[in-house]
C-alpha positions as a printed Julia matrix, in Angstrom:
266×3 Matrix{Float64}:
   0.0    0.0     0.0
   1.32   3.39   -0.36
   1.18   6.11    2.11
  -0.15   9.69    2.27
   2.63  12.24    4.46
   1.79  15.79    4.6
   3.82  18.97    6.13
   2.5   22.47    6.73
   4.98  25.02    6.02
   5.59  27.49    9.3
   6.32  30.85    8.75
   4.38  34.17    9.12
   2.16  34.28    6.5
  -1.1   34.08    7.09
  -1.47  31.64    4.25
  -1.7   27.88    4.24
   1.16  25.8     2.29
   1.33  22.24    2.42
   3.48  19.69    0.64
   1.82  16.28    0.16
   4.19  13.09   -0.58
   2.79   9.78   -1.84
   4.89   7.1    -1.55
   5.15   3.67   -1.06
   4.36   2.32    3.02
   8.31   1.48    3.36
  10.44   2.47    6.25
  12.89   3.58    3.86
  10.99   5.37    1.41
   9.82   7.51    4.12
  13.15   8.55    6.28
  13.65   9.87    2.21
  10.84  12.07    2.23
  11.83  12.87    5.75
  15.68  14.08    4.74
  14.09  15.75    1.27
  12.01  18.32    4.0
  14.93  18.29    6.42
  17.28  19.98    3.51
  14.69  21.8     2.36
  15.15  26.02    2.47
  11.86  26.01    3.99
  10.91  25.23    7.61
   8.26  22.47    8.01
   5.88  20.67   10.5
   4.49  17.4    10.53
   0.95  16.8    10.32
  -0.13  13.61   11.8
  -2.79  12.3     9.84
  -3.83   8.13    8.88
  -1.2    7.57    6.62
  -1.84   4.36    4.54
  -3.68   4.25    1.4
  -7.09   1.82    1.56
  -5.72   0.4    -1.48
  -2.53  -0.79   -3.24
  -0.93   1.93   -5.28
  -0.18   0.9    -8.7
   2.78   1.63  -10.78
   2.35   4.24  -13.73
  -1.38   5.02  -13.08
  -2.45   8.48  -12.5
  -3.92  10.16   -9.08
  -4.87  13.07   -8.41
  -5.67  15.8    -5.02
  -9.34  17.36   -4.29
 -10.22  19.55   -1.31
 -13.22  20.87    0.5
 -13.37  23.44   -0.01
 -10.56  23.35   -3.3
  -7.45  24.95   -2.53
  -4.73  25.24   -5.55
  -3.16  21.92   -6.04
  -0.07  21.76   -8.15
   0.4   19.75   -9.91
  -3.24  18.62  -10.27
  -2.61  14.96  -10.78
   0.57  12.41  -10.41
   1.88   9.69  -11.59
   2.8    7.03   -9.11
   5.91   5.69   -9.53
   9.41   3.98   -7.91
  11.27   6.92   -7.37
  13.44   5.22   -4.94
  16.64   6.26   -7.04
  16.38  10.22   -6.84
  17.2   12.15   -4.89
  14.67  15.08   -5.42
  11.48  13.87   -4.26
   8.09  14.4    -5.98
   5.61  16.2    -4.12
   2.09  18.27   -4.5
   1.62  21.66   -3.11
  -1.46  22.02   -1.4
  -2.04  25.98   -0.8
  -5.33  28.26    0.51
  -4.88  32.21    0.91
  -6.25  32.23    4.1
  -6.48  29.72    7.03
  -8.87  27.32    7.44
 -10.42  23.75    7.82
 -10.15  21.41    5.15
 -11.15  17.69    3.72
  -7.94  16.35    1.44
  -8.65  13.22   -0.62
  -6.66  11.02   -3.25
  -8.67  10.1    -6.14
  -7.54   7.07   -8.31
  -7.99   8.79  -11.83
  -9.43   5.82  -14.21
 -12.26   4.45  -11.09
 -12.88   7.68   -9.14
 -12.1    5.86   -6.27
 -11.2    7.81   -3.17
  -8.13   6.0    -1.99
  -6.84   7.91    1.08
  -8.96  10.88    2.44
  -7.89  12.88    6.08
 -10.06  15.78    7.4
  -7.2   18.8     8.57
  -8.18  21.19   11.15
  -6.54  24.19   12.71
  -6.0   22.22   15.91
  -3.88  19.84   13.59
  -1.02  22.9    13.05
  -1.98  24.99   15.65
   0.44  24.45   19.05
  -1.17  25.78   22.31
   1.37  27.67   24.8
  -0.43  25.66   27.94
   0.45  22.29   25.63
   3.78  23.55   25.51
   4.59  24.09   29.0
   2.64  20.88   29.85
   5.14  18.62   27.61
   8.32  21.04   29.06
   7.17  20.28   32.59
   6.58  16.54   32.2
   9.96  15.87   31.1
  11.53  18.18   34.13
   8.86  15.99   36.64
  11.26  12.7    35.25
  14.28  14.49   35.64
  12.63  15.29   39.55
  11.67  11.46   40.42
  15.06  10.33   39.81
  16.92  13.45   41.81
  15.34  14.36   45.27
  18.18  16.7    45.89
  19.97  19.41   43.3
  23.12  17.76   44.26
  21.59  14.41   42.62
  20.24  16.19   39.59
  22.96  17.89   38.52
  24.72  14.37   38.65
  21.9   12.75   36.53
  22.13  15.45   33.83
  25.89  15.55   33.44
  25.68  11.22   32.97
  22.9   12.31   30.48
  25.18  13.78   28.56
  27.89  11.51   28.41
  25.04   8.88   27.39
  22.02   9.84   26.63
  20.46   6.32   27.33
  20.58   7.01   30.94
  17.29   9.26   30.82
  15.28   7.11   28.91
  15.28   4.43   31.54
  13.22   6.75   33.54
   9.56   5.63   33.39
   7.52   6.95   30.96
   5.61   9.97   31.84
   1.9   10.8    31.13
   2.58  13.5    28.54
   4.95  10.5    26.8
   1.67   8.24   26.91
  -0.69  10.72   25.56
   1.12  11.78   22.34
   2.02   8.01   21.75
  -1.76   7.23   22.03
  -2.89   9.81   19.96
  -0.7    8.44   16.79
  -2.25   5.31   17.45
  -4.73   3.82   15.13
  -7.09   1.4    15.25
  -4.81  -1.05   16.28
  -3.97  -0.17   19.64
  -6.5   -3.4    21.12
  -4.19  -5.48   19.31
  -0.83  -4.07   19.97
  -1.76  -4.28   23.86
  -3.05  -7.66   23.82
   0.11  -8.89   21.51
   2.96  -7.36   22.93
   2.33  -5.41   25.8
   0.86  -8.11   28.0
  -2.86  -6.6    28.19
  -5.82  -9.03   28.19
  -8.66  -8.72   26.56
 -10.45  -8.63   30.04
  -8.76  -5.75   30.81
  -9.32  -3.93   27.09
 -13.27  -4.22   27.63
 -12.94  -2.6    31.09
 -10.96   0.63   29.62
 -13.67  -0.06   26.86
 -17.06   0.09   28.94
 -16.58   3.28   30.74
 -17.49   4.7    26.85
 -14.53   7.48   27.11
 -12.95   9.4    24.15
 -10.68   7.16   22.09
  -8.03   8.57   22.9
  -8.5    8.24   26.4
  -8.89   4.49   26.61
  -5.63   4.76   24.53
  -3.99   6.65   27.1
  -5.2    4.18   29.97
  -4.2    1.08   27.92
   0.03   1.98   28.0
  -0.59   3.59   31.5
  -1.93  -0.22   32.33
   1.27  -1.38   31.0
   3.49   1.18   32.41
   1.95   0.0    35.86
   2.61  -3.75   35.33
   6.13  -2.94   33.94
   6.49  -0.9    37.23
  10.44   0.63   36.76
  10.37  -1.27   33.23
   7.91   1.11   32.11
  10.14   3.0    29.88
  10.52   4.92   26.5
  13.63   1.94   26.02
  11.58  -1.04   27.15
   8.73   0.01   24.96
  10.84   0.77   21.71
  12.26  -2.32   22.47
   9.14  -4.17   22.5
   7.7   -2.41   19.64
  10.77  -2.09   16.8
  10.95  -5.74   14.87
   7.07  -5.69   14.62
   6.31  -5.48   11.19
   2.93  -5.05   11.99
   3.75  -2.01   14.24
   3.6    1.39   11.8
   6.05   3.72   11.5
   4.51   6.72   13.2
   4.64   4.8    16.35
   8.24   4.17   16.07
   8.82   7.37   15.08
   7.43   8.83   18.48
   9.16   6.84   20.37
  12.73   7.7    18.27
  12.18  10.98   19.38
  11.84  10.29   23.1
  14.99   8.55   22.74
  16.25  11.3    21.08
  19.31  13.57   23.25
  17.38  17.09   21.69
  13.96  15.57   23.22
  15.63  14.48   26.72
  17.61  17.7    27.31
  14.45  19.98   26.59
């Protein structure tokens, strides 16, 4: 199947500018399209959205973009194709004058068929200064559990940074939990139940109480942070979660970037 990735270009206009890959559902095909926007003159941020098609791409036929309400889309349709061997990557600018909500779909050209189709709202691009301080005071609160005393912290942040592995044996915090379970999918019952050590019994319970999906995401991996106890951690989990080839790549992604030294000094 091939796979939809879309980044918003940030900068001060009060525009909307959007570049819009397809290409093929491969790990490697998409750290390309990652290092084509990280070389890039422009500055970029990603918008998480579903990112497999519902159907396999073929080679050589012909898709094209529509929007509700229609933006300009260059180029207006695309070829798919291998285009493993270049190094400039095809994409499709997706652009409205002024902000605001839109529905983005793939149509394959000779059925009509809408193969991939994500709603984008402003929440999607829009950062929130109380989100900001949330995330910048979760990762201090890790820092905290492990160092009672300043004479302990300072300790644990100079051994972070002659290896950066040491932080991300701290347990996983909340704020860690919720972004992982809103990049999610649908396939969060399994992924609990196959490698996380969740029962089903346990699944309907966060089930039954009817929350917000994202919610009895959340409370799924805080279930497993719980049994894990001190094994609850950004490592463990990575660990747990990287040779799964049914696992995608948004998840792993995530959890990359906790392990990340930029991420753990923040």
């Amino acid at each position: 199947h091939g796979a939809v990735l879309l980044y918003k270009v940030t900068d001060n206009h009060p525009s909307l500018s959007f570049r819009v890959y397809v290409t093929i559902n491969n790990d490697s095909f998409v750290k390309d399209v990652r290092n084509a926007i990280k070389t890039s003159d422009k500055k970029f941020m990603k918008i998480d959205k579903p990112p497999v098609c519902r159907k396999l791409l073929q080679h050589g036929k012909r898709y094209k973009f529509i929007s509700e309400p229609e933006a300009e889309i260059n180029p207006e349709d695309i070829e798919f194709i291998d285009d493993s061997l270049s190094k400039l990557k095809n994409y499709t600018e997706v652009y409205f004058e002024q902000p605001e909500e839109f529905k983005l779909s793939l149509i394959e050209m000779d059925s009509d068929e809408i193969v991939w189709t994500a709603k984008l709202r402003m929440c999607d691009w829009t950062v929130d200064k109380s989100t900001e301080d949330a995330q910048k005071n979760s990762t201090n609160c890790c820092r905290r559990r492990r160092a009672p005393s300043i004479t302990d912290e300072g300790f644990c942040m100079k051994r972070a940074r002659l290896n950066s592995d040491d932080l991300t044996h701290c347990t996983m915090t909340d704020q860690q939990l919720m972004d992982l379970a809103k990049k999610l999918g649908t396939e969060w019952q399994m992924l609990g139940v196959s490698y996380l050590g969740i029962n089903m019994n346990e699944i309907d319970q966060i089930k039954e109480k009817n929350e917000e999906l994202t919610v009895r995401k959340f409370k799924m991996l805080a279930l497993w942070r719980e049994k894990e106890q001190k094994n609850g951690t950004v490592r463990n989990l990575y660990n747990c979660l990287k040779d799964r080839s049914d696992i995608g790549y948004e998840i792993l992604q995530i959890l990359e970037g906790f392990l990340n030294p930029a991420y753990i000094s923040q």
